[in-house]
N, C-alpha and C positions, 0 to 999 in steps of 0.2 A: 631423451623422452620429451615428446613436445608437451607444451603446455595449454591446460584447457582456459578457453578466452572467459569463460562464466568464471572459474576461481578466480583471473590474472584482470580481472575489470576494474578499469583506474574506480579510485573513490576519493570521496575529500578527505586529507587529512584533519583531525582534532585541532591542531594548531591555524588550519586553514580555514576552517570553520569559528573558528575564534576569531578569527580576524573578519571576519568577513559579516558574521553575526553578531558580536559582543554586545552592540549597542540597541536599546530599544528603538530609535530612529532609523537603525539599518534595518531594523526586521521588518518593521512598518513600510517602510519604502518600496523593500523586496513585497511586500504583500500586496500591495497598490499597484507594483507593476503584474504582477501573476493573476488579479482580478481584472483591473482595466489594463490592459497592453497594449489600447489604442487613445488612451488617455480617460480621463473621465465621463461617465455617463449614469446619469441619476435612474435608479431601478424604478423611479415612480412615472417619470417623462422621459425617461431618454435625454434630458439637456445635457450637455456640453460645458457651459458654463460654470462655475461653482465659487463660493470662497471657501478656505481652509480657518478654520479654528483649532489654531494648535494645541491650546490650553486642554481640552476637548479630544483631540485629533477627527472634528466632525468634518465633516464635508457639506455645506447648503450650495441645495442646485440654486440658481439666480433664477431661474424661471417657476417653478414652484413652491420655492423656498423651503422646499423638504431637506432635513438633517439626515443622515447618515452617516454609519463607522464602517471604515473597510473591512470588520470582523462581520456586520451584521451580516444574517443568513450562513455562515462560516462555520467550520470547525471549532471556530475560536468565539461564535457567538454570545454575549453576555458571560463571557469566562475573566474570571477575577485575576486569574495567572495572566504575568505577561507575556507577550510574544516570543522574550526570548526565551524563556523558557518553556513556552510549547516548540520553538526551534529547534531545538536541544534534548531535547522529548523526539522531536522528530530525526534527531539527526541520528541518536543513541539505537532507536527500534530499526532506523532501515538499516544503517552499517552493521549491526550486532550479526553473523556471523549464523550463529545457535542460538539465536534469541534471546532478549534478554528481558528477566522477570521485571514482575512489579516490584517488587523488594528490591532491588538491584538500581531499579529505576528510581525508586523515592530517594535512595541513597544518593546516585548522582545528583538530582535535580534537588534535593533538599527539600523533600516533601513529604506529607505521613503516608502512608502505604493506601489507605483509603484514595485519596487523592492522585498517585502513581499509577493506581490498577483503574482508576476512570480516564485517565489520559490516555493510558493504552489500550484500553479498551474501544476508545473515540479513534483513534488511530489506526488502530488492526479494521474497523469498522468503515475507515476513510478510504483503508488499502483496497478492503475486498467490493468495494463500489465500484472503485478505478476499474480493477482486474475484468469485471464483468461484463466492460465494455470489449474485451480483446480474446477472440475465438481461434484455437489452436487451429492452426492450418498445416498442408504437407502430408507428410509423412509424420503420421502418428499412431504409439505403441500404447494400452491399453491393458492393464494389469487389475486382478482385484486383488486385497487382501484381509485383514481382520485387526482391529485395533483395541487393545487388551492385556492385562498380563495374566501371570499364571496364576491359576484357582485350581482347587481339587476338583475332580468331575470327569466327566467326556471332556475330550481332549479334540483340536481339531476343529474342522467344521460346525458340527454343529455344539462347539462347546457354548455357555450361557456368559453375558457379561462382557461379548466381545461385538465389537461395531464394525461391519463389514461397510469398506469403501472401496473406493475405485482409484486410480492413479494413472494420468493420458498423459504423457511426454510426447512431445512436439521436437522431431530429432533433424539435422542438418551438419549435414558433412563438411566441415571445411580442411581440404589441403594445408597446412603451413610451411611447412619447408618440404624441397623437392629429394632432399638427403638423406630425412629421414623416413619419407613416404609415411607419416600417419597421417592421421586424423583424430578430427575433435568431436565430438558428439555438444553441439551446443543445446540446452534442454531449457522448455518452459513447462514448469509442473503443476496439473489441473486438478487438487483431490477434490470428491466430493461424499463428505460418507452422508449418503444414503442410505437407507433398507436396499439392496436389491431386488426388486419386484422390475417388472420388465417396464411397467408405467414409471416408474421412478429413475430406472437408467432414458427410457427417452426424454424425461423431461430434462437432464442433464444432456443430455446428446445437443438439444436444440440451444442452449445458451454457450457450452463451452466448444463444439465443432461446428465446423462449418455444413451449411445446408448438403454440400457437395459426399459428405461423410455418408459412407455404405449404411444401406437401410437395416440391414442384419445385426447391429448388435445387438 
């Protein structure tokens, strides 16, 4: 039976991660490179220049002497947690599988549960920014369904207490071996619970398909 490439996708191991992150200098650094990736440049002039204050970890441009931290404007802005432990926070919510709660999360990272459920809350909040930028394309299946459990009552459709969404996988064939002649269904999954009102499915249509998408939904 072949195997589908979305379950079998390399990831970093825990130990690899550890190594790689352990240290508040390594996270800093990794941070520095994933902001500026062309080296420094001050958000108030653009200079180039800067000195480092490590005590600090500020940055002053040389040209208009303005201070900055490589968290400000950031995820990580004016956040009293260190890096590595927003790291680690981030490493725990994207590998986790079937997600993993705030309780679960205070636990690893050693934190009160107040403090666990604002990290990931910042986090799930950073993911779905990302995501908005990128518009299912291809060959795409489109399902509604109702999100709810079971209450006394009408049953069904129109039962009360249930949030009807939508669900658009984005599907692609790939061949893997010629032996066993299957395929993979590789999927990227768009929900959006909305009301269903037909203004509310287009307004969905225009951010997560592409303009090219049949005007009929």
């Amino acid at each position: 039976m072949a195997r589908n490439p979305v379950q079998f996708q390399k990831g970093m191991s825990r130990a690899a991660f550890q190594e790689r992150y352990s240290r508040e200098d390594q996270c800093h650094e990794e941070l520095v490179r994933l902001r500026w990736p062309d080296g420094f440049a001050c958000p108030a002039c653009l200079g180039r220049k800067y000195s480092f204050y490590a005590a600090r970890r500020a940055f002053q441009c040389s040209l208009c002497r303005r201070q900055t931290s490589v968290k400000a404007g950031t995820l990580f802005h004016k956040s009293k947690l260190p890096l590595g432990t927003w790291f680690l926070a981030i490493y725990l919510v994207t590998q986790s599988k079937n997600d993993i709660s705030a309780l679960e999360l205070s636990r690893q990272l050693g934190l009160t549960y107040d403090t666990a459920w604002i990290v990931k809350q910042k986090l799930m909040a950073a993911m779905g920014e990302r995501n908005k930028a990128y518009k299912l394309k291809g060959s795409v299946q489109i399902d509604d369904a109702y999100l709810g459990g079971e209450r006394k009552g009408t049953s069904g459709r129109g039962a009360e207490g249930k949030t009807p969404f939508l669900a658009a996988v984005e599907t692609r064939a790939d061949m893997f071996t010629s032996e066993a002649k299957s395929r993979s269904m590789s999927s990227s999954l768009s929900a959006c619970p909305l009301v269903m009102r037909r203004a509310s499915l287009m307004r969905w249509r225009g951010t997560a398909l592409p303009s090219s998408s049949p005007s009929g939904l």
